[in-house]
N, C-alpha and C positions, 0 to 999 in steps of 0.2 A: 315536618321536622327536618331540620339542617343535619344533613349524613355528612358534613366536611369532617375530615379524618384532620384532628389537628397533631403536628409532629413537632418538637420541639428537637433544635440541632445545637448541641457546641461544638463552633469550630476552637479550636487553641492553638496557635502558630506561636510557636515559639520562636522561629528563625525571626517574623515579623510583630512579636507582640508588644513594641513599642509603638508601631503606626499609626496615626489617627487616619480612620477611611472619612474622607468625604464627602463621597458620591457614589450612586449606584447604577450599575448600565442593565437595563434584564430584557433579552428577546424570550420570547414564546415560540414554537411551533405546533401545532396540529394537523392532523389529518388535512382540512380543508382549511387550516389560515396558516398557511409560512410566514417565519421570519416577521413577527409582531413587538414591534414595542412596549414594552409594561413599564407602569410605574410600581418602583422600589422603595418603600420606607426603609430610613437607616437613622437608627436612634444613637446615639453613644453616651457612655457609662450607664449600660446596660445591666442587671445583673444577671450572671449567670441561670442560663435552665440547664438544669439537671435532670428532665426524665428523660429524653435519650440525648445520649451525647455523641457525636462522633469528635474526635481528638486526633486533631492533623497537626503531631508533634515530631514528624522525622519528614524529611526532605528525601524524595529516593532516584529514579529517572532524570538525568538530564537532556529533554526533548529537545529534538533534531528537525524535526517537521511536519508536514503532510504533504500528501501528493496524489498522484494517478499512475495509469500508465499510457505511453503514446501506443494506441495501436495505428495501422494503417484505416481499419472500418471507421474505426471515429475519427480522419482527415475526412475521409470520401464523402461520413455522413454531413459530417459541417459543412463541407463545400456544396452540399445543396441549398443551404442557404445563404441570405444576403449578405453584402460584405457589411453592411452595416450590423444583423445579428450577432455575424461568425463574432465582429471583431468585440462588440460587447460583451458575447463568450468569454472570450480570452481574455478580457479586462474583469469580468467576473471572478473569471477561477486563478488569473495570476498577480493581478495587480494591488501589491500591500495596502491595506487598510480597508481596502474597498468591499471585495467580498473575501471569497474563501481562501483567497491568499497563499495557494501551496507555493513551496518552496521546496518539494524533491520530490523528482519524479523519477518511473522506470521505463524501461523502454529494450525494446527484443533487439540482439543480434540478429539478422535474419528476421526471416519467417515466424510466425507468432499463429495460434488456432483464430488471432482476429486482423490475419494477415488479409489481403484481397484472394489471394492465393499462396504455394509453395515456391518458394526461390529463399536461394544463398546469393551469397557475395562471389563467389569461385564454384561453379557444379562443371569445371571441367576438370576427367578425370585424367590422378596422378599429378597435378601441377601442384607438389611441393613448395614451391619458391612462390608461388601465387603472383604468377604472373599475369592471370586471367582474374582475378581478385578487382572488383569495382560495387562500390554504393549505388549507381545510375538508379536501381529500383526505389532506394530510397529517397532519393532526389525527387521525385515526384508525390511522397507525401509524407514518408517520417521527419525528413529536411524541415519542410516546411511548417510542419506541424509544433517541432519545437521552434524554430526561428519567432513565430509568432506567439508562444509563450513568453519570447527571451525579449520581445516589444513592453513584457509589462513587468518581468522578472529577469532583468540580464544574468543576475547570479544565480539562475535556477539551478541547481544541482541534481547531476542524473547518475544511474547506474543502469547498467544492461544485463543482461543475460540472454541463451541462446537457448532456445526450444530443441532445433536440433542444429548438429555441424553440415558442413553441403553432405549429401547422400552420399559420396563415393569414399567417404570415412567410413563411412557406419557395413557391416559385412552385410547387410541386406541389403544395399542401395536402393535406399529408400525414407524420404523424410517421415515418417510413418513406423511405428512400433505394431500396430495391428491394425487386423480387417476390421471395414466399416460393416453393421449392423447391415445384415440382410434388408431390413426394413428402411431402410434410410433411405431418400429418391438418390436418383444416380448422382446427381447432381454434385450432391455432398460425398460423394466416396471416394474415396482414396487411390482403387486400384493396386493395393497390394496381393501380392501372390501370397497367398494362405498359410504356403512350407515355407515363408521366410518373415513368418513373425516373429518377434522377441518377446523377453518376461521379465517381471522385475528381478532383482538380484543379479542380473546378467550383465557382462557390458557389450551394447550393441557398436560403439565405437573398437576399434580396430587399435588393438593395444601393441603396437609397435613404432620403433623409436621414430623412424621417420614419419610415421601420422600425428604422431606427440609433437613431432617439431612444428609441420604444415599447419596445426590447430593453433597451437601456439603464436605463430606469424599469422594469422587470419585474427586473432583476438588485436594482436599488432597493430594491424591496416585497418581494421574496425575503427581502431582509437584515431590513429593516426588521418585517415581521412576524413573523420567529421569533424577534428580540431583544425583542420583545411575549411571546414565550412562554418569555422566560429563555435561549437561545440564540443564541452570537452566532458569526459566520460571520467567520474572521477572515479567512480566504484564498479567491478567486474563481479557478479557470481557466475562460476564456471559451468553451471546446468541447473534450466528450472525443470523441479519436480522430476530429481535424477531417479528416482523406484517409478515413474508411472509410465506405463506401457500403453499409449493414444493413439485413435486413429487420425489425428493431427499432429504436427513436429512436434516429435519428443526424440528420446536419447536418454535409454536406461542405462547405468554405473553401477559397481560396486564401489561400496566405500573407499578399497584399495588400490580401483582402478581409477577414480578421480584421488586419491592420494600421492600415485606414481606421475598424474599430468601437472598436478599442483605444483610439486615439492619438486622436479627436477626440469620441468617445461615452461607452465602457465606464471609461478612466482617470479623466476627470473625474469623471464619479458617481461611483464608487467612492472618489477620491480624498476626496471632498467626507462618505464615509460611513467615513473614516479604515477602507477595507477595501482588501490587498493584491489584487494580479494576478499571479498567474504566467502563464507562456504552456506551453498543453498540454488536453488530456493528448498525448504529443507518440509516436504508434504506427509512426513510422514511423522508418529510420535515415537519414534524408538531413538533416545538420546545415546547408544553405542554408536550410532551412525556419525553421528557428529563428533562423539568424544576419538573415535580411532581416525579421525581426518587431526582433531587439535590437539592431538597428543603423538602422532606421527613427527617423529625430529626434523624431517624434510621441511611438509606440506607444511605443519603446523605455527615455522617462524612467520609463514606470508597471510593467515587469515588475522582479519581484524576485527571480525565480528559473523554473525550466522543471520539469515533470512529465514524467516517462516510464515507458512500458509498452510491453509485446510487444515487437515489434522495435526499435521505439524506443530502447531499452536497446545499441544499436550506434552509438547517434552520443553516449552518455555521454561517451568519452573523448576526444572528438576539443573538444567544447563544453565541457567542464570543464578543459579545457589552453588555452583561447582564454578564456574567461569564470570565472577561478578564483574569484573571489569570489561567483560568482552562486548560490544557493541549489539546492540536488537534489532533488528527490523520486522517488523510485519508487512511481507510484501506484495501481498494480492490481499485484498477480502474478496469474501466468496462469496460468488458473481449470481445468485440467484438464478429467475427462469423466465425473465424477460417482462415480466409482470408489472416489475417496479411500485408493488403493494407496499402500504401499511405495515402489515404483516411482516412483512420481511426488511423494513426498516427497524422494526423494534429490537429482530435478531439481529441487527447488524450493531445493532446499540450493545447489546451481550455480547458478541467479538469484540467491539473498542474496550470495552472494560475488559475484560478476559485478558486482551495483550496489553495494556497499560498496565494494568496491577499484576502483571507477570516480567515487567522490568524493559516491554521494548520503549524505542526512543522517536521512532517513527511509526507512520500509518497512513497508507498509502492504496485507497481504494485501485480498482481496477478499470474498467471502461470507462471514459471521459465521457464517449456519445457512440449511440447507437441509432439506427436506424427503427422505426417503431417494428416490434417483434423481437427487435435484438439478436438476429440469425448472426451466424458465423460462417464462414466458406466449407465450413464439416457439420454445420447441419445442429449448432448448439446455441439455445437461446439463453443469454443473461442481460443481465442487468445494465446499467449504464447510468452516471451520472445528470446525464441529458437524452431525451429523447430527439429525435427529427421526425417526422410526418413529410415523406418526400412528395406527396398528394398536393398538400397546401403548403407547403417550403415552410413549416415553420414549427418551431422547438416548443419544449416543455423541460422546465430543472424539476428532476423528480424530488422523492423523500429522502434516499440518501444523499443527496446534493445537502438538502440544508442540514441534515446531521451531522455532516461533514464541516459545511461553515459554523455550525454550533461550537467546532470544539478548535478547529483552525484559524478560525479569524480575530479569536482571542488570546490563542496560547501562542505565546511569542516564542521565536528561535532561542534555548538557553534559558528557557522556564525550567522549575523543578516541579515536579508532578511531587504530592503531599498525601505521606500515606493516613489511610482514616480505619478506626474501629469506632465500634458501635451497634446498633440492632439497624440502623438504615444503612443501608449499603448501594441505591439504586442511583451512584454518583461519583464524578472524579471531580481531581481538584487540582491547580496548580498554582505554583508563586511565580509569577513573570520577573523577570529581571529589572522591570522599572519599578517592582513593589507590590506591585498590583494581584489581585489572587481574583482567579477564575473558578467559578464553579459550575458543572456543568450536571443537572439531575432531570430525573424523567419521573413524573408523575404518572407510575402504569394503570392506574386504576381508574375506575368508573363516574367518577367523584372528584370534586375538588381537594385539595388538601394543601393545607395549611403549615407550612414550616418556619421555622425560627430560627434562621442561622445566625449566630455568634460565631464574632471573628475580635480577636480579642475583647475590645472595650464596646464594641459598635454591634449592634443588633440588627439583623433584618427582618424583617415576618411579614409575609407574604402568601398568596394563596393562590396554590397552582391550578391550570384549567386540567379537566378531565383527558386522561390518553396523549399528554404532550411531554413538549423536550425544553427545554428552559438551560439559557446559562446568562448568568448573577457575574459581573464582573464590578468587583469593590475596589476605590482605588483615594 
């Protein structure tokens, strides 16, 4: 007996229900067959199915992009392989139309938990005026790392943020918030002294005027020297994951104490260096935290939008129904255990939806590439968009790779994501600015199934493979 679970979809676009579609483009993914071509039947004057309908009759999000972030382990990991691999990499993941196509990425002030090690820009202490202030570290592979993005994306668009400030800001001089796990090999630990751990709600940065200033000119010289190297840093968040207390650079805040660097330090420089501010990365779900930074009369006039990660991602909708106008980001997904299973591609598929139908505009995975294991200089293994095999020099694009091109290499810059109700829910959807609507749905189940999307007059029905990712672009 045929167990295909048949689903019937109406789509209804009203921004677009004049359109005739012509054409159907549909990839497939599975576990063991990536990035498959199907064919699409597409009837038009269709009539309407009515047993379930999904109805994408408001327009909501105006999407901004995709991206990654540049660590320093995914330069080191790539350069173990060939220049001809690396460089088809980077034509993979930045060169429009081709693969995944991002177009904004993130990238650490400093030091990063997927740094090679700890260093700043300036760790000599008292120097104010930052006159010991230099990039050189990154000259050797953040530099490069974008440069060779910017070969297939010259207008790639970045924003940074800083794990921690150099140490001799913070009152424990120390890039480090806490001890490393007894069990962890030496290798990976820290070396902080026990009595100078910090905790969340605290601020471990050094709240006085003259460190507000020196932080402030170190965000300066940041911008200012890599727009020397062709790089230009459009957007600033002033500390990732300011509540979490790591035995990698971190740098815990109160709300009040990054409200007093914002509003009377960080805005003005930056304002003065025509660079945004958002406020984040923001890992936590308690939406007071962010409302007393953007309702703060100072801080408040220089944020342009809020970044969220991890849990963070639970005060999306509560701050995007209060601040609709204010800019989303989703700035890390969350980095898995190095595994780069199945399993935890499909969670990853529930975070994209989760942050799309909660109003962000961006989404911007985390590790480009990793080394196979996916270690970190602290002893923590994730995920990675690309594997390396430094044995036999040679890569692997995992599952969240093509999940990623599922949903980037169609939705163009200036698409509107297209809100849907209905009983099917396992799908996003957007209108591209050239007309065009992308759909992108996952068949979780064991079984083929069969669905019927209607998009005004034009019919598809089609019959999805078992445990895949499918997107439908009609045009």
């Amino acid at each position: 007996m045929n167990l295909t679970t048949i689903v019937s979809i109406l789509l209804i676009i009203s921004l677009n229900s004049e359109a005739q579609y012509k054409k159907v483009e549909w990839v497939s993914t599975t576990e063991n067959m990536p990035w498959v071509s199907e064919k699409g039947n597409l009837t038009n004057n269709s009539p309407a199915l009515s047993d379930v309908e999904i109805v994408l009759n408001k327009s909501l999000q105006t999407i901004e992009g995709f991206g990654a972030c540049f660590n320093e382990l995914g330069w080191t990991s790539l350069n173990i392989l060939s220049e001809k691999d690396r460089d088809f990499i980077f034509k993979e993941l930045f060169k429009p139309g081709f693969g995944a196509g991002f177009n904004i990425c993130r990238m650490p002030v400093g030091a990063n938990d997927f740094s090679r090690d700890w260093y700043s820009y300036d760790e000599t202490e008292g120097d104010f005026e930052m006159k010991s202030f230099n990039i050189g570290n990154d000259l050797q592979t953040l530099v490069p790392f974008v440069k060779e993005a910017q070969k297939y994306k010259p207008d790639l668009k970045l924003w940074a943020s800083p794990w921690s400030p150099p140490s001799w800001m913070k009152w424990n001089k120390h890039y480090a918030c806490r001890v490393s796990e007894p069990s962890l090999n030496d290798k990976f630990k820290n070396g902080l002294d026990p009595q100078k751990q910090g905790k969340e709600g605290t601020n471990m940065f050094i709240q006085k005027d003259e460190y507000f200033k020196a932080y402030s000119l170190y965000f300066a010289r940041f911008i200012e020297d890599y727009r020397k190297q062709g790089i230009n840093i459009s957007t600033i968040m002033p500390q990732n994951e300011f509540n979490s207390c790591q035995i990698f650079p971190s740098c815990t805040w109160t709300a009040s104490g990054l409200a007093e660097f914002i509003g009377n330090y960080l805005g003005p420089r930056m304002k003065k260096q025509k660079v945004e501010i958002m406020f984040g990365t923001m890992e936590r779900p308690a939406e007071a935290l962010a409302d007393s930074i953007l309702l703060d009369i100072k801080a408040g006039q220089y944020i342009t939008g809020i970044g969220f990660q991890w849990a963070g991602k639970d005060a999306i909708a509560g701050l995007h129904k209060r601040y609709p106008r204010l800019k989303l980001y989703q700035t890390e997904q969350e980095c898995g255990d190095g595994k780069n299973d199945w399993q935890y591609c499909n969670y990853a598929w529930g975070l994209m939806k989760h942050y799309f139908n909660n109003g962000v505009s961006s989404y911007m995975y985390w590790n480009i590439s990793l080394e196979k294991g996916g270690f970190s200089r602290w002893g923590w293994q994730q995920n990675s968009l690309i594997t390396v095999d430094p044995q036999s020099k040679t890569y692997h694009l995992n599952h969240e790779y093509y999940l990623m091109k599922h949903v980037s290499h169609f939705v163009q810059t200036g698409a509107k994501m297209i809100s849907l109700s209905g009983s099917f829910k396992n799908m996003l959807a957007f209108l591209n600015p050239d007309k065009s609507v992308v759909i992108i749905l996952q068949n979780e189940t064991n079984e083929p199934k069969k669905i019927n999307i209607k998009i005004g007059d034009s019919l598809i029905s089609s019959t999805y493979k078992p445990n895949s990712f499918n997107t439908i672009m009609v045009y």
